[in-house]
PDB file of N, CA, C, O and CB in Angstrom:
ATOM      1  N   UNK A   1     -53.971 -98.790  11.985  1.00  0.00           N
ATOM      2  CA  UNK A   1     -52.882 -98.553  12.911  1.00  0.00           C
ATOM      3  C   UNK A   1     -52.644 -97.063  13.193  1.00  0.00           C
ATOM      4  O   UNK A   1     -52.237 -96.608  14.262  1.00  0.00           O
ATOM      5  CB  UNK A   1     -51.627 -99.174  12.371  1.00  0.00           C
ATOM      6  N   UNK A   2     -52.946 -96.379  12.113  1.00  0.00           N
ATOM      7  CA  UNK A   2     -52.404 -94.650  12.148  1.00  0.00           C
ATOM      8  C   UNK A   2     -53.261 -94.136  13.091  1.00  0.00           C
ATOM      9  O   UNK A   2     -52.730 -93.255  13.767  1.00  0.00           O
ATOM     10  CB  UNK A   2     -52.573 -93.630  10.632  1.00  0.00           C
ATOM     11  N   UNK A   3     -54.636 -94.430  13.428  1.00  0.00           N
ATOM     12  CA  UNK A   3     -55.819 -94.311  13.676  1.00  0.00           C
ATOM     13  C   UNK A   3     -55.838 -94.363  15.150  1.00  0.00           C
ATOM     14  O   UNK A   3     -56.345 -93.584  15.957  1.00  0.00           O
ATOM     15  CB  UNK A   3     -56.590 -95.230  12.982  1.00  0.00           C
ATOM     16  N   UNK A   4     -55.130 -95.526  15.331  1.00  0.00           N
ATOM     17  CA  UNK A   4     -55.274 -96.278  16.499  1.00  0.00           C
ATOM     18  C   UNK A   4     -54.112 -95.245  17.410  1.00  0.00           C
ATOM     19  O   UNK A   4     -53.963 -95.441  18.616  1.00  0.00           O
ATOM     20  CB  UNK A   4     -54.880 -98.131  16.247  1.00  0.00           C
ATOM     21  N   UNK A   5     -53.700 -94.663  17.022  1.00  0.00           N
ATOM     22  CA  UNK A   5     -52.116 -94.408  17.277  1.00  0.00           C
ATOM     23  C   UNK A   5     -52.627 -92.765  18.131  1.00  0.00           C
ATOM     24  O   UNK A   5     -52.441 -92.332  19.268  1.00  0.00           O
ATOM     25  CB  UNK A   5     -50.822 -94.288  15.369  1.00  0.00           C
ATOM     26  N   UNK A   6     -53.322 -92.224  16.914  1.00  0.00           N
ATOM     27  CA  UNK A   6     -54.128 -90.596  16.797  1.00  0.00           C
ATOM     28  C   UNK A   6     -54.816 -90.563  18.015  1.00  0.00           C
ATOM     29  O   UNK A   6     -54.977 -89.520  18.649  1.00  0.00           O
ATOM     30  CB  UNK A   6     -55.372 -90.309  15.436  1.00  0.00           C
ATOM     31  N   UNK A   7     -55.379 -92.064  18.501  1.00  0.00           N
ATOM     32  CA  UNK A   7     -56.825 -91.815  19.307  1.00  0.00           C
ATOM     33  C   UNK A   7     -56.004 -91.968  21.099  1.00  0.00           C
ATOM     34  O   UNK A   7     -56.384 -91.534  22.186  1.00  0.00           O
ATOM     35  CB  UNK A   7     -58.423 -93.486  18.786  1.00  0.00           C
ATOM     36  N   UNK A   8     -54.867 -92.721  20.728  1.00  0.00           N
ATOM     37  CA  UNK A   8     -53.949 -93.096  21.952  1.00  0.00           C
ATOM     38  C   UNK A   8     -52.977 -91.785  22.044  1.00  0.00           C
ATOM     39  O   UNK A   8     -51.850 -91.840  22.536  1.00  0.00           O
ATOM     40  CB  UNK A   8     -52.998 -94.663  21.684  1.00  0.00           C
ATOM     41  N   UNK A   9     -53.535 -90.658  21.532  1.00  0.00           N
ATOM     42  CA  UNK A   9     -52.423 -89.611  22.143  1.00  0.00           C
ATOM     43  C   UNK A   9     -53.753 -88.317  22.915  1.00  0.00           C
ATOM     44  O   UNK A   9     -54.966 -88.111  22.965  1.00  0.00           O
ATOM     45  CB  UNK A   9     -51.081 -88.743  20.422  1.00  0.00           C
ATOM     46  N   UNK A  10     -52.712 -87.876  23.285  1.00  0.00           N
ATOM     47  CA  UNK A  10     -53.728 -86.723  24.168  1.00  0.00           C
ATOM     48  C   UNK A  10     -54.202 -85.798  23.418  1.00  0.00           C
ATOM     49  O   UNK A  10     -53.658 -85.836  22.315  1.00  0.00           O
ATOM     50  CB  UNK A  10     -53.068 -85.880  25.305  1.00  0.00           C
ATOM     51  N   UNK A  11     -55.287 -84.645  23.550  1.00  0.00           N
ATOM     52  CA  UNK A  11     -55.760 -84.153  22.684  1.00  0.00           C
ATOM     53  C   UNK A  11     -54.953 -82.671  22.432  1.00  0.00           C
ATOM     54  O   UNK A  11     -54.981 -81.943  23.424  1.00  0.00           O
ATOM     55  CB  UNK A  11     -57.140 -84.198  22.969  1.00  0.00           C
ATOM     56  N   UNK A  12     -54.412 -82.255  21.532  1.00  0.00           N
ATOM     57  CA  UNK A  12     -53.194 -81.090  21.422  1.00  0.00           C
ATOM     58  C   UNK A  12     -53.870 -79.771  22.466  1.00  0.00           C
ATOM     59  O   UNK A  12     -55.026 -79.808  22.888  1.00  0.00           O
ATOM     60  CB  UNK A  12     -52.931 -80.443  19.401  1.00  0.00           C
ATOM     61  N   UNK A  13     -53.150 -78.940  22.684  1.00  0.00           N
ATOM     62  CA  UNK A  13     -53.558 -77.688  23.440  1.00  0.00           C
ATOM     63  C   UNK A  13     -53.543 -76.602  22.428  1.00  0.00           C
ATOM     64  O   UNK A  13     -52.599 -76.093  21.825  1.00  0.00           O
ATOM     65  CB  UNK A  13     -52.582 -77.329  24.686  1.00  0.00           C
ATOM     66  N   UNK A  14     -55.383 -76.270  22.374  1.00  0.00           N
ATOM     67  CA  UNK A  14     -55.877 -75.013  21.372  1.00  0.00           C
ATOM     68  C   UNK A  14     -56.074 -73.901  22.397  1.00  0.00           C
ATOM     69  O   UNK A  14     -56.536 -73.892  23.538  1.00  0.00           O
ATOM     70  CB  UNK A  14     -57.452 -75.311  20.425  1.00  0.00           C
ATOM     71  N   UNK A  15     -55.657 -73.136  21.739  1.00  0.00           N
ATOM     72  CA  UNK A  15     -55.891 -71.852  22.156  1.00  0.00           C
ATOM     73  C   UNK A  15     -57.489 -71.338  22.231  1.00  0.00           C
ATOM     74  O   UNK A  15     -57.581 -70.137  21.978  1.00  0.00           O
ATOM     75  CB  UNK A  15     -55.092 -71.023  21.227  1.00  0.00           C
ATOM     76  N   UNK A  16     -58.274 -71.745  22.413  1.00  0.00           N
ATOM     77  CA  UNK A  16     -59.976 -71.049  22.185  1.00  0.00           C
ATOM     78  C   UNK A  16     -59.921 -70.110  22.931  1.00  0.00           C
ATOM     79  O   UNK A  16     -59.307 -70.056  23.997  1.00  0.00           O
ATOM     80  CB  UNK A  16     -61.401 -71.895  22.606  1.00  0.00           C
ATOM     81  N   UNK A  17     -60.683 -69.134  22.334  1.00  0.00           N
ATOM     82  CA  UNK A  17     -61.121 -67.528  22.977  1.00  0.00           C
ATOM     83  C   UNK A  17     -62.512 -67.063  22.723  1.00  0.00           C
ATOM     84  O   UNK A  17     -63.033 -67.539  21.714  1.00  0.00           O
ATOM     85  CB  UNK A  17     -60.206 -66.281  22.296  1.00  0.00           C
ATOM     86  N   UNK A  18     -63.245 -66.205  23.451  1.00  0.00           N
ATOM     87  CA  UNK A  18     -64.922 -66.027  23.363  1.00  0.00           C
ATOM     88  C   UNK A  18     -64.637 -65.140  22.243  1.00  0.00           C
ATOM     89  O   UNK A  18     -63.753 -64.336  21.947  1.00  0.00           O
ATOM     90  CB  UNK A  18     -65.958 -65.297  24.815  1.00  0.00           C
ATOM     91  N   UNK A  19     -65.994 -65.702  21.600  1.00  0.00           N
ATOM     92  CA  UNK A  19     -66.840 -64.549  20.484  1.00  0.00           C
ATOM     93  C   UNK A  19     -66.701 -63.156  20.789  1.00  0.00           C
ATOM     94  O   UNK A  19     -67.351 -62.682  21.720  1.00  0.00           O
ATOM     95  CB  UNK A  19     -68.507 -64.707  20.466  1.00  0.00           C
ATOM     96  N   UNK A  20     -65.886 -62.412  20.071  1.00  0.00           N
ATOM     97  CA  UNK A  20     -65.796 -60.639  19.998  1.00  0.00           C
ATOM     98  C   UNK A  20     -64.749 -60.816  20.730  1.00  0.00           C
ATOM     99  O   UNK A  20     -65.161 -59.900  21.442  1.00  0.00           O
ATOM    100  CB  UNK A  20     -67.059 -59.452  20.652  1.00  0.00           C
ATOM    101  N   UNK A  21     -63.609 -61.177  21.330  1.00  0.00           N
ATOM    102  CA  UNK A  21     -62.824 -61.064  21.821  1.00  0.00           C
ATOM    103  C   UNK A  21     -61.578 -60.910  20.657  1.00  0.00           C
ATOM    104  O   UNK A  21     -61.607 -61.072  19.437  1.00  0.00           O
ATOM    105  CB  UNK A  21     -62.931 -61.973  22.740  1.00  0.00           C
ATOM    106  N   UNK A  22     -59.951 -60.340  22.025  1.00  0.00           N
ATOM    107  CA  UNK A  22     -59.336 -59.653  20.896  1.00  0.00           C
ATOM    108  C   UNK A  22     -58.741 -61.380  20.318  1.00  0.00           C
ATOM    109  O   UNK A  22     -57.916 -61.325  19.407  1.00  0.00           O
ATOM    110  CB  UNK A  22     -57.941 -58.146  21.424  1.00  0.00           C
ATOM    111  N   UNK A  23     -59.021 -62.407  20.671  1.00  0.00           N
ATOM    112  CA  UNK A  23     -58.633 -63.741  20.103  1.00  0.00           C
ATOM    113  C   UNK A  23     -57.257 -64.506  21.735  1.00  0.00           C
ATOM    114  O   UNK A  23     -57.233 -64.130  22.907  1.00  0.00           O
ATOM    115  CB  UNK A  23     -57.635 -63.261  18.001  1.00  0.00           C
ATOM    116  N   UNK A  24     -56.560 -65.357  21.196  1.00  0.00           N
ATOM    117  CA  UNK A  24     -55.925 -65.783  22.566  1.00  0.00           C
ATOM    118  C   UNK A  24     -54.938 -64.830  23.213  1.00  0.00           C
ATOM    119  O   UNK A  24     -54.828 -63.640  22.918  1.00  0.00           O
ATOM    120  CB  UNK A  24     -55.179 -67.089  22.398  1.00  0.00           C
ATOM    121  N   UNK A  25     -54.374 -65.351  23.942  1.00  0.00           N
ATOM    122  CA  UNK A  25     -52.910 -64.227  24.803  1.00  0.00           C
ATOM    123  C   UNK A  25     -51.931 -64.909  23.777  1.00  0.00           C
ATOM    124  O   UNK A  25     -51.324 -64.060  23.124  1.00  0.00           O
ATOM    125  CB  UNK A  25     -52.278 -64.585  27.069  1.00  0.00           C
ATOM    126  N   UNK A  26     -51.617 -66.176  23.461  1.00  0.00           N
ATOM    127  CA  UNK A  26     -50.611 -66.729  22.686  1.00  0.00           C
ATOM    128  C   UNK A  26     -50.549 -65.563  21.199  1.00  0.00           C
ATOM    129  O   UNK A  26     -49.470 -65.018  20.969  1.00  0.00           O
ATOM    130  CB  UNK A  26     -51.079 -68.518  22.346  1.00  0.00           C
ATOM    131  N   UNK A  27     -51.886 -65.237  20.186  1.00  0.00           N
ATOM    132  CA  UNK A  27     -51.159 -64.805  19.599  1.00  0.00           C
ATOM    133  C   UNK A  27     -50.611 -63.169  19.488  1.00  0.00           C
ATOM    134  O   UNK A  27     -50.091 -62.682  18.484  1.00  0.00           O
ATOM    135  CB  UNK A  27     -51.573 -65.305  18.768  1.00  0.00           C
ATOM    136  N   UNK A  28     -50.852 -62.506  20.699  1.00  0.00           N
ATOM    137  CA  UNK A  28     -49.798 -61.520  21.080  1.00  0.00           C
ATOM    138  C   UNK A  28     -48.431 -61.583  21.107  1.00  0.00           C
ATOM    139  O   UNK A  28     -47.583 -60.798  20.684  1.00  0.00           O
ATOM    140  CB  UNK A  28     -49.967 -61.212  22.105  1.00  0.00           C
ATOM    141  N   UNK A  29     -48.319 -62.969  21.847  1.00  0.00           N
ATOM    142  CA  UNK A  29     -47.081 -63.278  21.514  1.00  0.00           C
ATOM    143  C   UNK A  29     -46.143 -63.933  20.865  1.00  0.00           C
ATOM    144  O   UNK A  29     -44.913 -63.982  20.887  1.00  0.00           O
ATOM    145  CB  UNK A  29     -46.875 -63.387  21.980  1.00  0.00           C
ATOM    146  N   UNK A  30     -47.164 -64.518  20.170  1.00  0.00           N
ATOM    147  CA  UNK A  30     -46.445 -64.832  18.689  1.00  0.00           C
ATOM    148  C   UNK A  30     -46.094 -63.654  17.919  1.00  0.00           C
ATOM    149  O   UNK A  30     -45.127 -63.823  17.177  1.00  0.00           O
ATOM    150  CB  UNK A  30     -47.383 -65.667  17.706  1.00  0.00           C
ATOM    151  N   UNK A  31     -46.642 -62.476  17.901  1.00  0.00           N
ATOM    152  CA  UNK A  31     -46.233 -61.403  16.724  1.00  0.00           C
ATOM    153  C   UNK A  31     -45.250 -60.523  17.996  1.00  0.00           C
ATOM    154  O   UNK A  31     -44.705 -59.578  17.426  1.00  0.00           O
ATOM    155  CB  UNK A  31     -47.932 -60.292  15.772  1.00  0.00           C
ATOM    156  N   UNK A  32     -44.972 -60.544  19.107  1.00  0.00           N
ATOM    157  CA  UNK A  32     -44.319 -59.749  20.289  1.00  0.00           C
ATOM    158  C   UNK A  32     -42.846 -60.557  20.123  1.00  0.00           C
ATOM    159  O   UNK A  32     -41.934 -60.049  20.775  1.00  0.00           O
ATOM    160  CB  UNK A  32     -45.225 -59.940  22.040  1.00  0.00           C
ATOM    161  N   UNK A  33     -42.546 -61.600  19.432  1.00  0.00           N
ATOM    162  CA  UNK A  33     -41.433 -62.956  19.122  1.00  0.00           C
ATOM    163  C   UNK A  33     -40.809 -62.103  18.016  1.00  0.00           C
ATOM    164  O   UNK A  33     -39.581 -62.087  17.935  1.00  0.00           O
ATOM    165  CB  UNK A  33     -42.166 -64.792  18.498  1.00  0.00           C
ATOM    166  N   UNK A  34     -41.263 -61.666  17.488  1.00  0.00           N
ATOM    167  CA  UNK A  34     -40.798 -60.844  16.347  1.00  0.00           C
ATOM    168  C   UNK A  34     -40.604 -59.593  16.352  1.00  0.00           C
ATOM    169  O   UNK A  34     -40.202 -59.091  15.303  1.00  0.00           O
ATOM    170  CB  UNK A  34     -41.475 -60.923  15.450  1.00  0.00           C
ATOM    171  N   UNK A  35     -40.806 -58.821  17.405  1.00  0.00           N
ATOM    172  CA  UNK A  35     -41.036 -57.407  17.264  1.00  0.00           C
ATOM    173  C   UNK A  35     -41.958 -56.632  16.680  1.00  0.00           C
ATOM    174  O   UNK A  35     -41.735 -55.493  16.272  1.00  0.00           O
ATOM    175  CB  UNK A  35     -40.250 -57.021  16.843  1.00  0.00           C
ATOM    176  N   UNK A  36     -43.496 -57.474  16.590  1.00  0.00           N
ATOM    177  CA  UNK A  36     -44.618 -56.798  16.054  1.00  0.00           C
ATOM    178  C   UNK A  36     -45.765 -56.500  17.041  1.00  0.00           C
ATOM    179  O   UNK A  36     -45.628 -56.672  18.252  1.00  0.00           O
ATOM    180  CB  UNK A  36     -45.117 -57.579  14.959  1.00  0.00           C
ATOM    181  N   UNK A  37     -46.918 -56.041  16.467  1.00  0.00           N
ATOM    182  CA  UNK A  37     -47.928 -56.036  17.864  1.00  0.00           C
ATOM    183  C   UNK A  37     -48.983 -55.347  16.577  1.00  0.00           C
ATOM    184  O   UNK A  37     -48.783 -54.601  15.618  1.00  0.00           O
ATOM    185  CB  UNK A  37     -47.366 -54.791  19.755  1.00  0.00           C
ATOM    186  N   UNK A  38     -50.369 -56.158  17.244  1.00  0.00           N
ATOM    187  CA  UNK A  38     -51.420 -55.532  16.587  1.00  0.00           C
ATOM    188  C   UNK A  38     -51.673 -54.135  16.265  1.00  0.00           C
ATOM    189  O   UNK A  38     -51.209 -53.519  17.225  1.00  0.00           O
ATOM    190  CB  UNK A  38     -52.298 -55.833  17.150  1.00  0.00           C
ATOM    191  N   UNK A  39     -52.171 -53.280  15.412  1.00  0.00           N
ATOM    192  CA  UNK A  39     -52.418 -52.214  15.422  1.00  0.00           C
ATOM    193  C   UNK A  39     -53.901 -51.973  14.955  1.00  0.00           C
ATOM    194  O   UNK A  39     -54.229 -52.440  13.864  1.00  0.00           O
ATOM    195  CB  UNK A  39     -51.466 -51.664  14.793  1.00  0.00           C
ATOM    196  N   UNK A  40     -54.826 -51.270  15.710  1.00  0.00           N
ATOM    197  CA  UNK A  40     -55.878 -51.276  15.779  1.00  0.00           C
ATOM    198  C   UNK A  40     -56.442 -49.687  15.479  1.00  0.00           C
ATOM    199  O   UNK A  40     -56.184 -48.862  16.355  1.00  0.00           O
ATOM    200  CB  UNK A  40     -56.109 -51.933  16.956  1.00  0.00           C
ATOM    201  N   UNK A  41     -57.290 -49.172  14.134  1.00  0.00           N
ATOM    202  CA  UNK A  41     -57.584 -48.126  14.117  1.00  0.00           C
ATOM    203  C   UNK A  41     -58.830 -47.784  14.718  1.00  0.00           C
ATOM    204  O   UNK A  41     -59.791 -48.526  14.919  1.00  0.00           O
ATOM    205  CB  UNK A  41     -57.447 -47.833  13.081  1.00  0.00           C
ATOM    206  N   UNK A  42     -58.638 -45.968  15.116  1.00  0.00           N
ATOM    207  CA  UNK A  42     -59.687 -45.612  15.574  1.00  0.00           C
ATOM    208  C   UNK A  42     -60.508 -45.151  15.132  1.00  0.00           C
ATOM    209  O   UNK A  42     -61.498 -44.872  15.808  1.00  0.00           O
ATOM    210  CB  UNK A  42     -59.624 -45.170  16.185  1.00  0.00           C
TER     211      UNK A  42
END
């Protein structure tokens, strides 16, 4: 039944992003929700 239930729902919305990339736009703004932001050295 649990099974049956899993296969009758839609498939969730992932974030995928290409290889070497800085990853999705979502998690910018997940840490921008908080007042943070990546920091990247040079």
């Amino acid at each position: 039944p649990v099974l049956d239930v899993w296969q009758s729902l839609p498939p969730p919305s992932f974030p995928n992003y290409d290889a070497g990339s800085w990853g999705p736009s979502e998690s910018h703004q997940l840490l921008k929700q908080d007042g943070r932001e990546w920091r990247v050295g040079a």
